[in-house]
ZAZAKOL-519148 format. One record per residue: residue in one letter; y, z, x of N, C-alpha, C, O in turn. Coordinates in pm, whole numbers, plus 32768, in hexadecimal, padded with zeros to 4 digits. Layout:
N
aYZXYZXYZXYZX
...
REM end
This chain:
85
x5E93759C18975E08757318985E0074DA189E5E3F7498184B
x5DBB74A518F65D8A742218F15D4E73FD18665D20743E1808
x5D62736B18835D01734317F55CA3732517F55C6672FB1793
x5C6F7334187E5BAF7367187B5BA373B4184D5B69739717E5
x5BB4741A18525B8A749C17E95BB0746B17435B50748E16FE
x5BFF743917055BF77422166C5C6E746E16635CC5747B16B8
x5C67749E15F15CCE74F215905C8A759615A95C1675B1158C
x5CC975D615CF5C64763E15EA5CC276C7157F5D3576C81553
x5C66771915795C7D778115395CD077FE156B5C83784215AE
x5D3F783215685D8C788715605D7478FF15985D8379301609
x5D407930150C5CFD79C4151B5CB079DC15B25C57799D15EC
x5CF47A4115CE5CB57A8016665C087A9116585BDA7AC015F0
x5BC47A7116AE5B4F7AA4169F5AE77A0916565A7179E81667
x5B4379D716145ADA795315CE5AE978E1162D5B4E78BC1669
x5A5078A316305A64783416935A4777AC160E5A2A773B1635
x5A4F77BE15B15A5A773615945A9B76B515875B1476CC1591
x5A8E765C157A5ADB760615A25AA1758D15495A357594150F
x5B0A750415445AD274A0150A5A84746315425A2C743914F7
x5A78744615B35A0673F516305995743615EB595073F015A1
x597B74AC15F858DE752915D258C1750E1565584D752D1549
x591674C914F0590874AA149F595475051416596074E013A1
x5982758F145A59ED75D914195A207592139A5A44751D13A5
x5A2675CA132D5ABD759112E25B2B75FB13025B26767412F1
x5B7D75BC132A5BF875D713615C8A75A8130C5CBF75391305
x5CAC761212DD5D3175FA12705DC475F712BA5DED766112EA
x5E03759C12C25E9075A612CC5EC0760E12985E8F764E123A
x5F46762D12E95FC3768C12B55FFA7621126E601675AD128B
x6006769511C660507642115E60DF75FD11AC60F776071225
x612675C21156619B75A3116761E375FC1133622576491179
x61E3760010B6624A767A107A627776E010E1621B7716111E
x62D976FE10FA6321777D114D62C977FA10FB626A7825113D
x62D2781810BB62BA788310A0621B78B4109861F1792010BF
x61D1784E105F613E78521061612E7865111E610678CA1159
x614E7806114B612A780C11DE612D7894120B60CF78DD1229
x61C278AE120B61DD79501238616C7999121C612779AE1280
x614179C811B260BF79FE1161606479CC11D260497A1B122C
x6033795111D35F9D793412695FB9794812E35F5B79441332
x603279601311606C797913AB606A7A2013BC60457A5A1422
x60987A5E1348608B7AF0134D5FE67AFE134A5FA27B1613AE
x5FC37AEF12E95F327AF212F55EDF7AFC139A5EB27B5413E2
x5EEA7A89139B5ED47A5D144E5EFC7AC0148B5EB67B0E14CB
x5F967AC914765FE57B5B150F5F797BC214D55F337BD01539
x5F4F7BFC148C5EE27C7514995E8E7C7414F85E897CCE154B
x5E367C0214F85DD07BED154B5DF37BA915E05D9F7B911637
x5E997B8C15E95EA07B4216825F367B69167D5F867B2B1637
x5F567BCA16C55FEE7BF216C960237B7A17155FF17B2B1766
x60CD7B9016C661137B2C170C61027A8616C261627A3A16B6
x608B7A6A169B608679FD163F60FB79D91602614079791626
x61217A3F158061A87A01155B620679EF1588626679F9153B
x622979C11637628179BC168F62AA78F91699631078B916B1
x622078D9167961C578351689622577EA162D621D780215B4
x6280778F165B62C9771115F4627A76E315C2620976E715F3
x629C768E15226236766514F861D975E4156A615F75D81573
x625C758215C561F47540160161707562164F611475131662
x6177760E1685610A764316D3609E7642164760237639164A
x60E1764C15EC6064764D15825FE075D415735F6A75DD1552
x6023757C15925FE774D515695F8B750915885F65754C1528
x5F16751D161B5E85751616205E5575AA16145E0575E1165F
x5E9B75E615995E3E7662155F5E42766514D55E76760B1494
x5E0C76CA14A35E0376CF14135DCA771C140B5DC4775C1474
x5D61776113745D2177BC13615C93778F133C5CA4773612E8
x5C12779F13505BAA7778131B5B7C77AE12A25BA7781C1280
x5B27776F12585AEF779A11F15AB3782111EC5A9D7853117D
x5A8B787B12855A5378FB12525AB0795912585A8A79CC126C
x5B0D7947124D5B5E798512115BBF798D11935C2379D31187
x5B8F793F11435B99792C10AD5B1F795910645AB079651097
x5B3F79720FDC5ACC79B40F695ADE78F60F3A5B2F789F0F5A
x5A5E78FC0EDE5A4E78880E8D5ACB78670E305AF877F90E11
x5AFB78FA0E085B5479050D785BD878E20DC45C3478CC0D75
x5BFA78D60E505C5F78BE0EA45C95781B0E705D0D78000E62
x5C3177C10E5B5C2E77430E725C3377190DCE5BE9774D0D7A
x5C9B76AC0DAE5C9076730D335C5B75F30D165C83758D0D50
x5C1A75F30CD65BC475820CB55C2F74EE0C605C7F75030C05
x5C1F749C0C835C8074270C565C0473AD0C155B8F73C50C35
x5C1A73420BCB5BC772EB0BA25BB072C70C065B4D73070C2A
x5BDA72670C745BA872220CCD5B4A726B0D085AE3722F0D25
x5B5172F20D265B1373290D2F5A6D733E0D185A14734C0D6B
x5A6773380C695A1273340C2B59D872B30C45596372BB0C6A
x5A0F72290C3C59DB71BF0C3A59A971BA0CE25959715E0CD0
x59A171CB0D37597E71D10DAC591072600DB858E8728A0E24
x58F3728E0D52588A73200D5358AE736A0D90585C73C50D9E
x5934737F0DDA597074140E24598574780DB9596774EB0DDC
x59AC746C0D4C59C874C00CFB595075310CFD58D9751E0D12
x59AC75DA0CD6595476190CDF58F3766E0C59589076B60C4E
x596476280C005941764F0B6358F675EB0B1058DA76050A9A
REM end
Protein backbone atom coordinates (compact mmCIF):
# COMPACT_ATOMS: atom_id res chain seq x y z
CA UNK A 1 0.00 0.00 0.00
CA UNK A 2 1.11 3.45 -0.77
CA UNK A 3 1.35 5.98 1.83
CA UNK A 4 -1.50 7.82 0.48
CA UNK A 5 -3.72 5.58 1.82
CA UNK A 6 -2.20 5.76 5.68
CA UNK A 7 -1.84 2.74 7.81
CA UNK A 8 -4.71 0.81 6.79
CA UNK A 9 -6.55 -1.93 8.44
CA UNK A 10 -6.03 -5.66 7.95
CA UNK A 11 -9.13 -7.29 8.53
CA UNK A 12 -10.78 -8.22 5.16
CA UNK A 13 -13.80 -6.27 4.57
CA UNK A 14 -12.68 -2.96 6.78
CA UNK A 15 -11.80 0.08 4.92
CA UNK A 16 -10.36 2.07 7.55
CA UNK A 17 -7.47 3.66 7.52
CA UNK A 18 -5.36 6.49 9.17
CA UNK A 19 -5.84 9.17 6.30
CA UNK A 20 -10.10 8.55 7.12
CA UNK A 21 -9.05 9.20 10.23
CA UNK A 22 -9.15 5.37 11.47
CA UNK A 23 -7.14 4.57 14.60
CA UNK A 24 -5.07 2.11 13.31
CA UNK A 25 -2.88 -0.17 15.70
CA UNK A 26 0.42 -1.65 14.81
CA UNK A 27 1.41 -5.37 14.96
CA UNK A 28 2.90 -5.76 18.42
CA UNK A 29 6.48 -6.54 18.39
CA UNK A 30 6.48 -9.39 20.68
CA UNK A 31 6.61 -12.69 18.48
CA UNK A 32 4.14 -14.16 20.12
CA UNK A 33 1.45 -11.44 20.76
CA UNK A 34 1.81 -10.67 16.98
CA UNK A 35 1.23 -14.29 15.96
CA UNK A 36 -2.14 -13.95 18.05
CA UNK A 37 -3.11 -10.50 15.48
CA UNK A 38 -1.83 -12.23 12.24
CA UNK A 39 -3.94 -15.39 13.05
CA UNK A 40 -6.68 -13.29 13.92
CA UNK A 41 -6.41 -11.45 10.53
CA UNK A 42 -5.79 -15.08 8.51
CA UNK A 43 -9.60 -15.73 9.58
CA UNK A 44 -10.87 -12.91 7.85
CA UNK A 45 -8.12 -12.77 4.81
CA UNK A 46 -6.56 -16.20 4.04
CA UNK A 47 -3.02 -16.44 3.44
CA UNK A 48 -2.30 -13.24 5.60
CA UNK A 49 -0.10 -15.13 7.87
CA UNK A 50 2.11 -15.84 4.83
CA UNK A 51 3.04 -11.61 5.02
CA UNK A 52 6.85 -10.97 6.62
CA UNK A 53 6.71 -8.77 9.20
CA UNK A 54 8.06 -5.99 6.65
CA UNK A 55 4.66 -6.53 4.46
CA UNK A 56 3.22 -5.67 7.82
CA UNK A 57 4.55 -1.95 8.20
CA UNK A 58 1.41 -0.23 6.35
CA UNK A 59 -1.24 -2.44 8.16
CA UNK A 60 -2.45 -3.03 11.44
CA UNK A 61 -5.73 -3.54 13.14
CA UNK A 62 -8.28 -0.71 13.86
CA UNK A 63 -10.02 0.10 16.83
CA UNK A 64 -13.41 -1.69 15.73
CA UNK A 65 -12.18 -4.44 16.33
CA UNK A 66 -11.24 -4.20 19.92
CA UNK A 67 -13.76 -4.09 23.11
CA UNK A 68 -12.95 -1.02 25.41
CA UNK A 69 -11.73 -3.70 28.13
CA UNK A 70 -9.12 -4.71 25.17
CA UNK A 71 -7.18 -1.44 25.80
CA UNK A 72 -5.19 -0.50 29.06
CA UNK A 73 -5.33 2.62 30.41
CA UNK A 74 -1.73 4.15 31.48
CA UNK A 75 -1.27 7.73 33.40
CA UNK A 76 -0.21 9.59 30.47
CA UNK A 77 -2.98 8.46 29.40
CA UNK A 78 -5.13 9.89 31.99
CA UNK A 79 -3.25 13.17 31.98
CA UNK A 80 -4.01 13.71 28.27
CA UNK A 81 -8.02 12.56 29.04
CA UNK A 82 -7.68 9.28 26.86
CA UNK A 83 -8.11 7.30 29.77
CA UNK A 84 -11.16 5.30 29.93
CA UNK A 85 -11.73 4.88 33.71
Amino acid sequence: MSDKMGKHCAVYGCNTNSKNGGRVHNFPKDPKIRRLWVNFVDTTCLGFSQKTPEQLNNTGVCSRHFNQEDYIDSPIQAQLGFASK
